[in-house]
N, C-alpha and C positions, 0 to 999 in steps of 0.2 A: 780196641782189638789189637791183637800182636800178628807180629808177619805168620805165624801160621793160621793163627785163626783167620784171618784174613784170604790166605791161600786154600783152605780148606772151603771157606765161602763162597769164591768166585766159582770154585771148582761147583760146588753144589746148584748155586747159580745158572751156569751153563748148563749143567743138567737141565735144571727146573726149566731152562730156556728151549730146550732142545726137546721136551715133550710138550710143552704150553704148544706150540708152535704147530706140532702137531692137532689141536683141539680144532674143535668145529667152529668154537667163538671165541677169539682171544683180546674181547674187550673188559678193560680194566677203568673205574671211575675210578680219576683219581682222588676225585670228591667224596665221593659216595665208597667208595673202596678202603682208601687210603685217609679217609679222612682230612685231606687236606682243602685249605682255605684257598681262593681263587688266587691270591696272588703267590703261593706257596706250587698252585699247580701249575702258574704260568711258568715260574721258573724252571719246574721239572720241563718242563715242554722244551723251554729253552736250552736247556741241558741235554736232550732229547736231538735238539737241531744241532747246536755245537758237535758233539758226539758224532751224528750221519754226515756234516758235513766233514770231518777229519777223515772217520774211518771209510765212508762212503759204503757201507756195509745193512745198510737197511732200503735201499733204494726208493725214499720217497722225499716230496719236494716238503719244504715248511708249510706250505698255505696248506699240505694233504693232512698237515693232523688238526682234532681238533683238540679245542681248551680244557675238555674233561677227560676225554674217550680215546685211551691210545691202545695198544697193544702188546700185552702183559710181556711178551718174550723180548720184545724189543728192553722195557724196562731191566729186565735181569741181566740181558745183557750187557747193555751199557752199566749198570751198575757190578757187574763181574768185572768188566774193563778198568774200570775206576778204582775196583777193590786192588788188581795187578799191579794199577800206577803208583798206588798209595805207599 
C-alpha cells in the first residue's frame, strides 16, 4: 500500500471501528473468522496487549482477553493506528 491508500484505510478503519462498537455483539473468532492458526492468533493477541498497554485506550488487563475471541473494534482499531505509524 502507498501512504494514501494507507491513509484512506485507517480512515475507513476507524469508521468501521466506531459503528462495530456500537453492535450488540462484537465478538470476532480470530480462528474461526479470520482464519488464522493458533499460534498466528496468539500473536494478534499479543499485539493486541502491546498496543492497550502504549495507548492504554481499550481499558482492559491481558489475562481479560481470550486466545480466540476478542473484540472486532478494538482489532480495527489498533490496526488504523499501525496503518498511521507505518
Amino acid at each position: 500500500m502507498n501512504k494514501l491508500e494507507q491513509k484512506v484505510a485507517s480512515i475507513l478503519l476507524r469508521n468501521a471501528a466506531d459503528v462495530l462498537s456500537n453492535n450488540g455483539c462484537n465478538d470476532f473468532s480470530l480462528r474461526k473468522d479470520a482464519g488464522l492458526t493458533d499460534e498466528e492468533s496468539s500473536r494478534l493477541i499479543q499485539s493486541l496487549n502491546d498496543y492497550n498497554s502504549v495507548h492504554n485506550s481499550f481499558g482492559f488487563e491481558p489475562e481479560d482477553l481470550d486466545s480466540d475471541i476478542v473484540m472486532d473494534w478494538m482489532l480495527c482499531y489498533m490496526l488504523a493506528s499501525k496503518l498511521e505509524e507505518s
